[in-house]
Backbone as CSV, one residue per row, in Angstrom:
resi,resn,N_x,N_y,N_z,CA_x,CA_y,CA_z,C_x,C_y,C_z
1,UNK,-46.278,23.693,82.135,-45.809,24.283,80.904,-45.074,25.578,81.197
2,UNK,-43.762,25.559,80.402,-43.217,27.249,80.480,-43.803,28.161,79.963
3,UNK,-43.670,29.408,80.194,-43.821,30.564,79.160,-43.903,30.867,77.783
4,UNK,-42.940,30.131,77.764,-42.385,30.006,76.070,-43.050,28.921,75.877
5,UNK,-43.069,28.219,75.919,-44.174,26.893,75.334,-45.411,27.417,75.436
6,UNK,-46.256,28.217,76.068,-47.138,28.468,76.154,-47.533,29.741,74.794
7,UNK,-46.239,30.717,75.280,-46.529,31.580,74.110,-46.027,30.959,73.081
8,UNK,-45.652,29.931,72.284,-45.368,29.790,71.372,-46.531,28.659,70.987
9,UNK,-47.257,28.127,71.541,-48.652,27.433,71.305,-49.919,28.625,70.994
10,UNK,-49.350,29.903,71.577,-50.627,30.732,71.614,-50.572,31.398,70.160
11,UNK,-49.036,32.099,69.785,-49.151,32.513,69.117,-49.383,31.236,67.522
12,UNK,-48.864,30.434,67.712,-49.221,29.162,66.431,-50.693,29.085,66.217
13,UNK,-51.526,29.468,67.440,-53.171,29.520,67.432,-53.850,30.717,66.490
14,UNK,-53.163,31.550,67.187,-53.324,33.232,66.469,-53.034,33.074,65.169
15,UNK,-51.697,32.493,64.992,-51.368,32.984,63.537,-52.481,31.952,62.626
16,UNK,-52.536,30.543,62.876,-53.566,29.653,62.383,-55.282,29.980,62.286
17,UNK,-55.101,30.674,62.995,-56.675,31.315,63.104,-57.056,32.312,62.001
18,UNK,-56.031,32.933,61.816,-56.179,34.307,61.129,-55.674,33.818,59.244
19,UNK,-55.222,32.729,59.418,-54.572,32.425,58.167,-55.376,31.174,57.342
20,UNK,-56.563,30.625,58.689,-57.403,29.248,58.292,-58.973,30.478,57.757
21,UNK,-58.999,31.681,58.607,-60.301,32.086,58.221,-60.255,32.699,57.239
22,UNK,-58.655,33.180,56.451,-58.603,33.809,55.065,-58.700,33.167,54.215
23,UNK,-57.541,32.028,53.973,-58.167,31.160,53.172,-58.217,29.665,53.441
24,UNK,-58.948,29.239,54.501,-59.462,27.891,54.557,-58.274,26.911,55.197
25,UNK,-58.611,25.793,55.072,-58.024,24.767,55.515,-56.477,24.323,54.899
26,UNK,-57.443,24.340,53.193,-56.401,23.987,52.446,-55.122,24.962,52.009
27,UNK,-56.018,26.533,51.736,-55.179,27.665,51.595,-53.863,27.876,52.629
28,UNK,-54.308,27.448,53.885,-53.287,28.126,54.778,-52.326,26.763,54.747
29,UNK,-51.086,27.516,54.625,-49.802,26.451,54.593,-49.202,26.484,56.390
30,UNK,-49.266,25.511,56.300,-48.175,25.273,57.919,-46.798,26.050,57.346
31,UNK,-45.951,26.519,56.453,-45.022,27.311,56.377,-45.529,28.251,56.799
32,UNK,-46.139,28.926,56.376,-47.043,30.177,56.568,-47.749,30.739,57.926
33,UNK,-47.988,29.321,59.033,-48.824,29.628,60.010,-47.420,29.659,60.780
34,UNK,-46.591,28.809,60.800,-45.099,29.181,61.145,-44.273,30.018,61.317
35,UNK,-44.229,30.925,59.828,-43.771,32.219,59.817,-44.504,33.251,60.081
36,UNK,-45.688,33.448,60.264,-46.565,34.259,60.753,-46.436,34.790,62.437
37,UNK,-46.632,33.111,63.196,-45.474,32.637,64.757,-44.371,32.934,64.992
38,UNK,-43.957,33.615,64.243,-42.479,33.718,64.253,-42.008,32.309,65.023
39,UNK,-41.318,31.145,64.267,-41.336,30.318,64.727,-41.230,29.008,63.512
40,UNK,-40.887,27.444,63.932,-40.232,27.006,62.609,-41.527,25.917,62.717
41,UNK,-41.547,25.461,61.821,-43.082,24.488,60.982,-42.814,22.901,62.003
42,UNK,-41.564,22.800,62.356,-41.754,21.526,63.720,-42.371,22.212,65.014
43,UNK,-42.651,23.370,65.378,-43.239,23.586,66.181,-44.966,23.068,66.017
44,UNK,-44.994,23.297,64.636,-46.683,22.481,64.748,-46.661,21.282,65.161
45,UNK,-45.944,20.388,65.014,-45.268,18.816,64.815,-45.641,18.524,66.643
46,UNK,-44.802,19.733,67.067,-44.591,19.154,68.192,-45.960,19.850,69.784
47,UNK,-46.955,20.926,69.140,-47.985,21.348,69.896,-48.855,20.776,69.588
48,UNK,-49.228,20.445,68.171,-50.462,20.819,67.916,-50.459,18.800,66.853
49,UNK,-49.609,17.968,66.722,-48.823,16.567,65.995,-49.518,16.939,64.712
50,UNK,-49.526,18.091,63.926,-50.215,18.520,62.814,-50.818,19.191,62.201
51,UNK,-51.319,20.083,61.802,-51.914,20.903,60.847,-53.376,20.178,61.020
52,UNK,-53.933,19.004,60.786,-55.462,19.004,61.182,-55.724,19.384,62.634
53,UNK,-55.007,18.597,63.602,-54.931,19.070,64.947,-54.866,20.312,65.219
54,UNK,-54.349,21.009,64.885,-54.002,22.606,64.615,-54.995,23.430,64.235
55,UNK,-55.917,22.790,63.268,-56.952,23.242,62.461,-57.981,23.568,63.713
56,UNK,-58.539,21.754,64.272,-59.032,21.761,64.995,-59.052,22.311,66.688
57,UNK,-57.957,22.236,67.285,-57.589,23.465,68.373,-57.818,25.066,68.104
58,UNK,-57.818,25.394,67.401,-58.079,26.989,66.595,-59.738,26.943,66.779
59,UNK,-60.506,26.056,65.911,-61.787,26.080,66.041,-62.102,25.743,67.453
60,UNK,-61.430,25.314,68.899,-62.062,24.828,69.972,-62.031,26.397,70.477
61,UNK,-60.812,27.016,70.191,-60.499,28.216,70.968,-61.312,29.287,70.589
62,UNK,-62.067,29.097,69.414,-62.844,30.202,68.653,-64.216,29.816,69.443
63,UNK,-64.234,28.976,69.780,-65.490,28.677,70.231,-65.959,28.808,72.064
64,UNK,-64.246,28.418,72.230,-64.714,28.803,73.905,-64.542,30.419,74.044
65,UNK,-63.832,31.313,73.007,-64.019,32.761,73.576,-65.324,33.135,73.071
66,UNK,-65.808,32.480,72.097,-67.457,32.973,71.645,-68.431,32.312,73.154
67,UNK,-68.103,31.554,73.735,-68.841,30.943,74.834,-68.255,31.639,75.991
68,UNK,-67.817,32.317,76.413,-67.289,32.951,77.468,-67.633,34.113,77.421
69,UNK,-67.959,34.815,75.843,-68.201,36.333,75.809,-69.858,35.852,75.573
70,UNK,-70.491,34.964,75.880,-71.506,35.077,76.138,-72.414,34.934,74.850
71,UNK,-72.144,34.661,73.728,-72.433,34.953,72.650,-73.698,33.254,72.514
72,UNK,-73.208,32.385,72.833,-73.824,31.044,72.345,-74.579,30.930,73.613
């Protein structure tokens, strides 16, 4: 993977993370987790094949830095 693919998967995580724990699943719009990424709504399409997928990668990543910082 490049750089840019990488940061542009990381930040789609970030922005989805921060926009699924405000308001939920349904609240957060893939426009929104997009423009947040600075970045266009086929980028979800093409990291993450969706917004549930998306959902669910966010919750894996929340969970392996809670398991790494020792927490679980």
């Amino acid at each position: 993977m490049t750089a840019d693919h990488l940061d542009t998967k990381n930040a789609l995580l970030q922005a989805a993370g921060e926009l699924f724990a405000e308001y939920g699943f349904n609240g957060a719009s893939t426009r929104e987790i997009a423009k947040r990424a600075n970045t266009n709504m086929a980028s979800i399409g093409y990291h993450f094949n969706g917004k549930e997928n998306l959902y669910l990668e966010t919750l894996r990543s929340v969970l392996d830095q809670i398991c790494t910082w020792g927490l679980m």
